[in-house]
C-alpha positions as CSV (number, residue, x, y, z in Angstrom):
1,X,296.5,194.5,203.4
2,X,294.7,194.1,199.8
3,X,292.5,191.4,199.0
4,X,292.5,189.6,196.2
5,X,289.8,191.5,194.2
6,X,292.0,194.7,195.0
7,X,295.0,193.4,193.9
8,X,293.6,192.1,190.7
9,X,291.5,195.9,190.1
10,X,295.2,197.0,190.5
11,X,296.9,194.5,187.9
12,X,294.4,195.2,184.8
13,X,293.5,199.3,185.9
14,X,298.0,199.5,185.5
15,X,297.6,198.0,181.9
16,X,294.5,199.9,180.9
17,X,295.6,202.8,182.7
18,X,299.3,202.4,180.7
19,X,297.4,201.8,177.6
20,X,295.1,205.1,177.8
21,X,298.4,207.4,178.4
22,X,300.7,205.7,175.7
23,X,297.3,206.0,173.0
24,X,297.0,209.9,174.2
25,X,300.7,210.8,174.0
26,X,300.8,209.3,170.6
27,X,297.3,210.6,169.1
28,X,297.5,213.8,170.9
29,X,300.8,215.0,172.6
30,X,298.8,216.2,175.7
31,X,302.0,216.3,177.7
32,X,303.8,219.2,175.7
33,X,305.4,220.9,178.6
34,X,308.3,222.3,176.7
35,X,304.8,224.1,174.3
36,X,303.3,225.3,177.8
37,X,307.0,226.6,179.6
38,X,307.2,228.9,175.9
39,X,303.5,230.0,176.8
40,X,301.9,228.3,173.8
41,X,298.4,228.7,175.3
42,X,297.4,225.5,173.1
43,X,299.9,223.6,175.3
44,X,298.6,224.7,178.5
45,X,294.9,223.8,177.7
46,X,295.8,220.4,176.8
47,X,298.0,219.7,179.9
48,X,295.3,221.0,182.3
49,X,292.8,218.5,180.2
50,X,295.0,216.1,180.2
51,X,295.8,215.8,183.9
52,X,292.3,216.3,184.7
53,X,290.9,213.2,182.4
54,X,293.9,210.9,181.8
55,X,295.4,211.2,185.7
56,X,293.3,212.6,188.3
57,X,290.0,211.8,187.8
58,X,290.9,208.3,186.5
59,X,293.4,208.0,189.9
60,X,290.2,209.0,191.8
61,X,287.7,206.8,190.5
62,X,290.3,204.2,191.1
63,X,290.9,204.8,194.6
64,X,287.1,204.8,195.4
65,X,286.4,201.6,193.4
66,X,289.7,200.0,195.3
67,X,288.1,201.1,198.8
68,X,284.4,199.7,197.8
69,X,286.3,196.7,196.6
70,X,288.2,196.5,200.3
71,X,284.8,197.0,202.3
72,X,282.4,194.8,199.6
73,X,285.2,192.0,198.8
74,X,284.4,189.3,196.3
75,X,285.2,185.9,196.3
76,X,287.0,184.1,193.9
77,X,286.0,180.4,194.6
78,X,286.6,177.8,191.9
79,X,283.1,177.4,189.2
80,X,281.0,180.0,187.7
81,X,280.7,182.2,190.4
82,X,284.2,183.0,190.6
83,X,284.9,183.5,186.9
84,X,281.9,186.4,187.0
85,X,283.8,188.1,189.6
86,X,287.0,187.5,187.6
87,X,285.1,189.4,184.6
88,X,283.5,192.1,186.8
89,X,286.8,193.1,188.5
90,X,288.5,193.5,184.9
91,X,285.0,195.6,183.8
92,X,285.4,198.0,187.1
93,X,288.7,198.7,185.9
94,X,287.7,199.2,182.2
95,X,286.5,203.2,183.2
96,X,289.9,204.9,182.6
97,X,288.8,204.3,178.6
98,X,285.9,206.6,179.8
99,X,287.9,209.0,181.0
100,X,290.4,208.6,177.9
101,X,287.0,209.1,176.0
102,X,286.1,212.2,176.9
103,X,289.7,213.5,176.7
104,X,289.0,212.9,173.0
105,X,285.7,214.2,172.8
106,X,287.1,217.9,174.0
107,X,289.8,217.4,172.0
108,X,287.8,216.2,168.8
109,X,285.1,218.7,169.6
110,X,287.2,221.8,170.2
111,X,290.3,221.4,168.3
112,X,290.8,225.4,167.6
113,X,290.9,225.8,171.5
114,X,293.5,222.9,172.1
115,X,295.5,222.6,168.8
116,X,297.5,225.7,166.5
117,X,296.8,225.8,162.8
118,X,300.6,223.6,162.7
119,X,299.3,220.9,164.7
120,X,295.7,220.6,163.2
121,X,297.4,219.9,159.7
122,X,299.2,216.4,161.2
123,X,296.0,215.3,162.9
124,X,293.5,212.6,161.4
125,X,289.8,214.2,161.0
126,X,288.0,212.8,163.9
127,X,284.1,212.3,164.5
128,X,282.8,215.1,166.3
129,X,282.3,215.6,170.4
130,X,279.1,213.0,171.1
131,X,280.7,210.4,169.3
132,X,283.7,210.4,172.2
133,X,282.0,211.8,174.9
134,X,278.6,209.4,175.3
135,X,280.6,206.1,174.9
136,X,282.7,208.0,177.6
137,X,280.2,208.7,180.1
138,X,279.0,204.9,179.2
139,X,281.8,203.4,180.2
140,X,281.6,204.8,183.3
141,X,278.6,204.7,184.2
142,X,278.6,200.9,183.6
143,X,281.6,200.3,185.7
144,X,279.6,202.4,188.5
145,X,276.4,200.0,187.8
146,X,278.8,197.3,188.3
147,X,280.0,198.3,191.4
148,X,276.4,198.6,192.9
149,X,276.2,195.8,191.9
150,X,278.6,194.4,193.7
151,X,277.8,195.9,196.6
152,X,274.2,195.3,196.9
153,X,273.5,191.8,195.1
154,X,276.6,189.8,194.4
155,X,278.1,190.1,198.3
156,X,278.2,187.1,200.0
């Protein structure tokens, strides 16, 4: 059975999670499966990026934080204490923006590998690679720091 911090990773990683793939699929259409069936070669590199970055290794960063979270659970007593581990729950599940980020930063930073001339032409001019893929890694490095921690200092 989940505990409360589990249950509450669960609630704000389904909106950020849900936000991330609604942003991509507007921004960046990284689901064209009808482009990859044809063979459009564009298509294919962006679904393979995009299940990598925006569903599996989000999913699995999510399942480890959720086990950590089972075996290191934090309490959520009334006063100060509690409201930290409020905010550090809804930080641990802020790393699928990382993820989202450095979806962006390939994208941003390769676009003649990912996008035809067609689809370049409809696209906003975006900052180059670093400027997605270091906030990125940030992200989720932090959300890793946090679950240290967790795990070693904020236990009871």
């Amino acid at each position: 059975m989940a505990n409360d911090a589990q249950m509450m990773l669960s609630l704000f990683f389904a909106v950020y999670f849900t936000l991330m793939i609604d942003r991509s699929h507007e921004a960046y259409n990284p689901y064209d499966t009808y482009g990859a069936w044809t063979g459009r070669s564009f298509a294919h590199r962006r679904l393979v990026l995009s299940w990598l970055f925006l569903f599996l290794f989000p999913l699995i960063h999510f399942a480890v934080t959720y086990q950590v979270l089972g075996e290191y659970p934090l309490r959520f007593d009334w006063g100060f204490p509690g409201a930290v581990n409020i905010v550090l729950v809804g930080f641990l599940s802020f790393f699928s923006f990382g993820y989202y980020r450095i979806f962006e930063s390939f994208l941003n930073g390769f676009p003649d590998f990912f996008f035809s001339e067609l689809e370049k032409e409809g696209m906003e001019s975006r900052p180059e690679f670093h400027a997605h893929f270091i906030p990125g890694f940030l992200y989720i490095i932090l959300t890793v720091l946090i679950q240290v921690l967790i795990i070693f200092f904020l236990n009871n």
